[in-house]
C-alpha positions in Angstrom: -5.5 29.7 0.0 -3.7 28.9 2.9 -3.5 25.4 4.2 -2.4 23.0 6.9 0.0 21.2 4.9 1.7 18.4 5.9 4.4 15.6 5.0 5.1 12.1 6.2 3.4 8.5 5.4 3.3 6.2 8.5 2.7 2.8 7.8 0.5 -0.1 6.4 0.2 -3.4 8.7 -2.8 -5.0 10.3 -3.8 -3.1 12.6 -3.5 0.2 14.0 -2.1 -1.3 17.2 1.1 -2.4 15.1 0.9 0.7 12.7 1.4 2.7 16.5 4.4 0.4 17.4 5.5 0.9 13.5 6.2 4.5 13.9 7.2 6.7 16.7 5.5 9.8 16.0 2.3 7.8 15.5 2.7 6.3 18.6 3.2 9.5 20.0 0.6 11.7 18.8 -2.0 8.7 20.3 -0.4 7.8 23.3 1.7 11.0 24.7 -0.5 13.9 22.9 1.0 17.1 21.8 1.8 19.4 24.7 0.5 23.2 24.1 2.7 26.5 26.0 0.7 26.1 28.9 1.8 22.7 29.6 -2.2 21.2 28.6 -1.9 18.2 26.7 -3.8 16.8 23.7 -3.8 13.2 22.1 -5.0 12.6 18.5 -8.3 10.0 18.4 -7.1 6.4 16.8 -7.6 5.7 13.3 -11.2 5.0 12.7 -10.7 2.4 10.1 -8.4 -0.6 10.7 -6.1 -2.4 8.6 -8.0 -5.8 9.5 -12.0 -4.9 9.9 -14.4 -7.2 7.8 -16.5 -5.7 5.3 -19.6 -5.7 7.8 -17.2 -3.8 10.3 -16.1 -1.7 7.5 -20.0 -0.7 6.3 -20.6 0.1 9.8 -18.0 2.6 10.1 -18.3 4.6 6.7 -21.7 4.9 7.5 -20.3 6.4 10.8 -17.7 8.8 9.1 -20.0 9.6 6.4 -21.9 11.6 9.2 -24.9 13.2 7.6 -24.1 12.1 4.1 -26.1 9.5 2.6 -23.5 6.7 2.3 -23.9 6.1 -1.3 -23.0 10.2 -2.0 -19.9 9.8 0.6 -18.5 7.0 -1.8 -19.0 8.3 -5.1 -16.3 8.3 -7.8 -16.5 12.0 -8.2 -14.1 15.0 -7.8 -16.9 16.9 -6.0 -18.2 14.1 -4.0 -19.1 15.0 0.1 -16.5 15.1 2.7 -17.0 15.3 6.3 -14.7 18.2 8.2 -14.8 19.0 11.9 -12.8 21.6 13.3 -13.3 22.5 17.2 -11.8 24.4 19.0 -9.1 23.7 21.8 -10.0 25.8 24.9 -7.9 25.9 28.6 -9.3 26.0 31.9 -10.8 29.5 31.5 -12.9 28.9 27.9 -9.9 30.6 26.0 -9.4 29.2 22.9 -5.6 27.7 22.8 -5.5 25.8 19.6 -8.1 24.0 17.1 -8.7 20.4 15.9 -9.1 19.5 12.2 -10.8 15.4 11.4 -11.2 15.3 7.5 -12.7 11.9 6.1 -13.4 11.3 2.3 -13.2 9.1 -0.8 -10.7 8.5 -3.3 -10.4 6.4 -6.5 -7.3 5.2 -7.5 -3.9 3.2 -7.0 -3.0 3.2 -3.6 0.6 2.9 -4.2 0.7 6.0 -6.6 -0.3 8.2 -3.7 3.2 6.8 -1.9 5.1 7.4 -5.3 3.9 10.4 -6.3 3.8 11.9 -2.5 0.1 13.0 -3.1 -0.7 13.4 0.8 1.1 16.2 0.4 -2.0 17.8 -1.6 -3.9 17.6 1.6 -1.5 20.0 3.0 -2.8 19.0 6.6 0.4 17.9 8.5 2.2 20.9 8.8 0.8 24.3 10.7 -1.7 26.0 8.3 -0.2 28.6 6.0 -1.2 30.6 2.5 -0.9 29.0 -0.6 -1.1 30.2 -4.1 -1.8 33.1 -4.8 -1.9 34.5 -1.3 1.1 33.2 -0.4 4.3 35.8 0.0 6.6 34.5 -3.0 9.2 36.0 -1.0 7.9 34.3 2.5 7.4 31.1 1.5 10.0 28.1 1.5 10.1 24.4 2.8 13.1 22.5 2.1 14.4 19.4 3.6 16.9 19.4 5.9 20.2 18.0 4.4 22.4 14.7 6.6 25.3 17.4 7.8 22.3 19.9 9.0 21.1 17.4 11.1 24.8 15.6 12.0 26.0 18.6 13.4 22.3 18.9 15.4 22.9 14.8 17.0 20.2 13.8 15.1 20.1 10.6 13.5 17.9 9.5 11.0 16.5 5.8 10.6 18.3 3.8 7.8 15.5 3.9 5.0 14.1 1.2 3.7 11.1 0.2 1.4 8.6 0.2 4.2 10.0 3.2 6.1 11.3 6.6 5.5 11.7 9.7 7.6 12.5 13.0 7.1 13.3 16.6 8.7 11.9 19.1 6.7 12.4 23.2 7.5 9.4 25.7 6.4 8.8 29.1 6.2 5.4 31.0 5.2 2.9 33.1 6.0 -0.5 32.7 7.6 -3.8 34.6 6.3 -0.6 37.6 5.5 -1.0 38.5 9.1 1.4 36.0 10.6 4.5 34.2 9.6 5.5 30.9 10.4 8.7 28.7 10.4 10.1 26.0 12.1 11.4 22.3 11.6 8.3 19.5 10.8 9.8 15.7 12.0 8.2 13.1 9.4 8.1 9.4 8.9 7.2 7.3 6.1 6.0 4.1 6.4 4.0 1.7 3.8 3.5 -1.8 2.5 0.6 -4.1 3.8 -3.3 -2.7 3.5 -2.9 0.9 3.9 -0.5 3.9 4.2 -0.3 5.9 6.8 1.1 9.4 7.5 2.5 11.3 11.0 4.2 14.6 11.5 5.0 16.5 14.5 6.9 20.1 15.0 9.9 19.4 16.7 11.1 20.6 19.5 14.8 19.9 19.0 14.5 22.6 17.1 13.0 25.4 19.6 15.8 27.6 20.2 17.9 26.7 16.6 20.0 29.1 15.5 19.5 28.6 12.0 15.6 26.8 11.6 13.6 28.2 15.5 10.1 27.3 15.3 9.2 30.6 15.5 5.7 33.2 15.0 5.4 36.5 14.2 2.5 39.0 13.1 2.8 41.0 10.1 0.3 44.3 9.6 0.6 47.0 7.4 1.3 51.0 8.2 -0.4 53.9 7.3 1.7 53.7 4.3 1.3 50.4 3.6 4.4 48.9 4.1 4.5 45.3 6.3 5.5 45.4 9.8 6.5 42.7 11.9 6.7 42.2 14.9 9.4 40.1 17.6 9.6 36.8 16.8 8.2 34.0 19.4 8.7 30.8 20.1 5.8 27.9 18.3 5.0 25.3 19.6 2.3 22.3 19.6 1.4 20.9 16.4 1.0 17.2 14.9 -1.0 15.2 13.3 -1.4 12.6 11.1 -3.2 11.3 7.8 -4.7 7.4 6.7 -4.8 6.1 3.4 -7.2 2.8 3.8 -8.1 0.9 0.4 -11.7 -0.2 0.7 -12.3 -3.0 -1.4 -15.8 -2.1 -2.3 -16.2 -0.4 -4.0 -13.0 -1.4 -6.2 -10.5 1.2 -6.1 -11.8 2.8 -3.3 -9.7 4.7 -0.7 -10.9 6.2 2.7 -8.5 8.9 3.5 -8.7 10.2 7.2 -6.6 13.1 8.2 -6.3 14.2 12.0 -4.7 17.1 13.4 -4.5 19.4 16.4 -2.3 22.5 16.2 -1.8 25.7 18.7 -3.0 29.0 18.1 -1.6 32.1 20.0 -4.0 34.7 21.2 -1.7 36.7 19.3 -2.5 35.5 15.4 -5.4 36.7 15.1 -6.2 39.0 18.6 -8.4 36.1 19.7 -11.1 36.1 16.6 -11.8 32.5 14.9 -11.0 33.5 11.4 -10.0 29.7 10.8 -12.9 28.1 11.6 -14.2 30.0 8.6 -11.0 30.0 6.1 -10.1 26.4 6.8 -13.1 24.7 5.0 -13.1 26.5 1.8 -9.0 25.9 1.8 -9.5 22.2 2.9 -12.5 21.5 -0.1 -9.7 22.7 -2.4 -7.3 20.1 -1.3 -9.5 17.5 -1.5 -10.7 17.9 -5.0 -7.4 18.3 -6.2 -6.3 14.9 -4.3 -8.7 13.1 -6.2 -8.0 15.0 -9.4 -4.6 14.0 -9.4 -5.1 10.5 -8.3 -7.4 10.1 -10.7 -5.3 11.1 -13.4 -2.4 8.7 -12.3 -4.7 5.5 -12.6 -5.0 6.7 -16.4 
């Protein structure tokens, strides 16, 4: 199943505010927005849960997120326990759909600090544009690899010194979408962590538009009468980021409110203009999520 994967922990302080000044692309995705092709832009809602709320603040917003879920279900210790997933879509001045919106909230059990070690947030595979995985994915397609210090010397980029409350990271990636379009480009990710919580931002970057070596670039793929893939010109992607946050609870003990929030373009061109990810998203997406907890859980063993 194809998903929106993603890469890159921003940061665990006291408060949002300071998580925003903390990280750049944070700060950016809240305050600036991503911009789409036709120049519209779109800012990312703040976290809903902050570093420093008191339980009573905390009990008021998890019965919030929990939405129609009966607060007790929405925390249980379970693999199969409720999550709560909106999509919407993004629409310009004419009602044409232009890109969608994805806000994930659910439980987890376990050790926060395993989920930094073991890079688990990459399980929820929602911080990088959406793409097959598994068994649909093209073996021969598919491919993300981090960019190596000469790739990005020779680009001017310079990468923050890391440190054990920060990291960041330029990772390329190539795959294919629902096998009708492929995807590639350069996601821009930073790691921060330490304090309450651990947060995570990503953002496609546009230093990397017109690279000769990693474009973010799109392209459709169909199949001819004799069944043999055709694809067409390559085009320039732009306008994804999001971001992901990893808030320990306290009660219940072990408890971990993960919040994931991402908006992403979608050309006319993907999919001639029909929604087909409003309906593969959530089946990908409830995947993800049970295997997040499965593997967290087995950690805290």
């Amino acid at each position: 199943m194809h998903k929106l994967i993603a890469v890159l922990i921003s940061s665990a302080l006291v408060s949002s505010s300071l998580l925003a000044a903390e990280n750049p692309i944070f700060d950016q995705l809240i305050g600036c927005g991503i911009t789409f092709p036709d120049g519209s832009v779109v800012k990312l809602p703040a976290p809903s849960m902050p570093d420093d709320a008191d339980q009573q603040t905390r009990d008021r917003i998890l019965a919030k997120v929990a939405d129609r879920h009966p607060l007790k279900q929405f925390l249980l210790d379970s693999r199969v326990a409720p999550f709560v997933l909106k999509i919407e879509s993004i629409k310009d001045e004419k009602g044409n759909r232009t890109g969608q919106s994805v806000d994930l909230w659910f439980v987890a059990y376990g050790d926060l600090k395993k989920i930094d070690e073991h890079r688990l947030f990459d399980e929820l595979g929602l911080l990088q544009p959406p793409q097959d995985r598994g068994q649909e994915a093209d073996a021969e397609l598919s491919e993300s690899r981090d960019l190596a210090a000469d790739d990005l010397k020779s680009r001017g980029i310079a990468v923050r010194e890391k440190t054990a409350e920060f990291e960041e990271h330029y990772g390329a990636f190539d795959g294919t979408l629902l096998n009708r379009v492929q995807i590639s480009g350069v996601m821009h990710t930073a790691v921060t962590s330490g304090g309450k919580s651990i947060q995570v931002a990503a953002v496609l970057d546009s230093r990397f538009a017109e690279d000769s070596a990693f474009p973010n670039r799109w392209r459709s793929r169909s199949k001819d009468k004799l069944g043999k893939t055709v694809e067409g010109p390559a085009q320039l992607y732009q306008g994804f980021g999001g971001y992901a946050k990893f808030t320990p609870l306290d009660v219940p003990a072990r408890a971990i409110l993960i919040e994931c929030h991402v908006v992403f373009h979608e050309p006319h061109g993907w999919f001639d203009g029909m929604n087909l990810l409003r309906s593969k998203l959530p089946v990908a997406i409830q995947n993800n999520v049970r295997e997040f907890r499965t593997k967290l859980s087995r950690l805290d063993k």
